[in-house]
C-alpha positions in Angstrom: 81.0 128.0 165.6 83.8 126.7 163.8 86.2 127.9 161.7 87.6 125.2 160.2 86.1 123.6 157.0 85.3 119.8 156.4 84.8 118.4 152.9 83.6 115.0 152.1 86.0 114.7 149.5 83.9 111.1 148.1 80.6 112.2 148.6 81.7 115.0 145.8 82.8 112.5 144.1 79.8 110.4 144.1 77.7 113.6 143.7 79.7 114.1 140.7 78.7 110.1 139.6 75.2 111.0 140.1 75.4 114.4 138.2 76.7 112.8 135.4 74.1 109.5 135.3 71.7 112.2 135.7 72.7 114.4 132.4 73.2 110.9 130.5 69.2 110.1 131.3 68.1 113.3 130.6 69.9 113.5 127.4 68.5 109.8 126.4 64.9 110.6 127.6 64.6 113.8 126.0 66.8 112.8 122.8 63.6 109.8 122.7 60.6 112.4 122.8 62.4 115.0 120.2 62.8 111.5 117.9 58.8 110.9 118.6 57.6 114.5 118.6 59.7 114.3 114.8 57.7 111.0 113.8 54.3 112.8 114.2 55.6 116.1 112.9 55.1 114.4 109.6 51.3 114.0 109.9 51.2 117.8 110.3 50.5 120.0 107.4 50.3 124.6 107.5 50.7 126.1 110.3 50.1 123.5 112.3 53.2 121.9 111.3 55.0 125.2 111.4 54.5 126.1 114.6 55.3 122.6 116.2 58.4 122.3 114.1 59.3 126.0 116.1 58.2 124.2 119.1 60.0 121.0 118.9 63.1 123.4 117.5 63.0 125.2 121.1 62.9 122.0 123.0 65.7 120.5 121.2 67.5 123.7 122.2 66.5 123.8 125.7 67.3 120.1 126.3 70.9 120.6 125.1 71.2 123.8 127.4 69.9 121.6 130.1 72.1 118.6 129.6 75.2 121.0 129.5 74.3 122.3 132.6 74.5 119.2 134.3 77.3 118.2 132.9 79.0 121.6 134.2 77.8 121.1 137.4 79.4 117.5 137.4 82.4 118.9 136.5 82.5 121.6 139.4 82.0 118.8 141.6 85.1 117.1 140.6 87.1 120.4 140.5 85.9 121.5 143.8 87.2 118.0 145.1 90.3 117.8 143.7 91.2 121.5 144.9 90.2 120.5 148.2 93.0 117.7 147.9 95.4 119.4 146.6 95.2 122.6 149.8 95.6 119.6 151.8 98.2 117.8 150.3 100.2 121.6 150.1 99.4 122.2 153.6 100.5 119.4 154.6 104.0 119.8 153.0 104.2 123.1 154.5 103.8 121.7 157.8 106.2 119.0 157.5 108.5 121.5 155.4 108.1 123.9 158.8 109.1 121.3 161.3 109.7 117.8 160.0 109.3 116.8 163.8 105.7 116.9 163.3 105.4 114.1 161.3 105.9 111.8 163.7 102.8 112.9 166.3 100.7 110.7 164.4 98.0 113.4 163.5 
């Protein structure tokens, strides 16, 4: 087993990409059925249309949640990439700070 750690700094990247396309169809799809669900709503009378307004109400809600998750997750993508490039960019300083000489092994 190893110890060292290997991070496909593009593939988080395009993970990220894919994240964020994701959230951006989610939003549209469900932003399209909350505009439909609202277009019947108005054929609804009593309790009927109470209760779906409630309804529709929660959705709306839990599609927001839901698209803000994603677009978290997208973000931690990106940070988690960009950390990862900056401990190797430090790391490599210290080296070279350490013994210059090292530079020139061609690693």
């Amino acid at each position: 087993m190893s110890d060292e750690l290997k991070v496909d700094v593009p593939a988080l990247d395009k993970t990220a990409r894919h994240i964020d396309m994701t959230a951006d169809e989610l939003r549209a799809r469900h932003n399209s059925a909350h505009l439909r669900i609202s277009a019947a709503q108005r054929g609804w009378i009593g309790g009927s249309a109470v209760a779906l307004a409630a309804k529709a109400a929660q959705w709306e809600e839990e599609s927001a949640r839901h698209y803000t998750d994603l677009v978290e997750r997208g973000h931690d993508f990106r940070s988690a990439a960009a950390s990862y490039l900056e401990t190797d960019s430090e790391s490599a300083s210290a080296i070279d700070e350490a013994d210059p000489s090292l530079r020139d092994l061609g690693l």
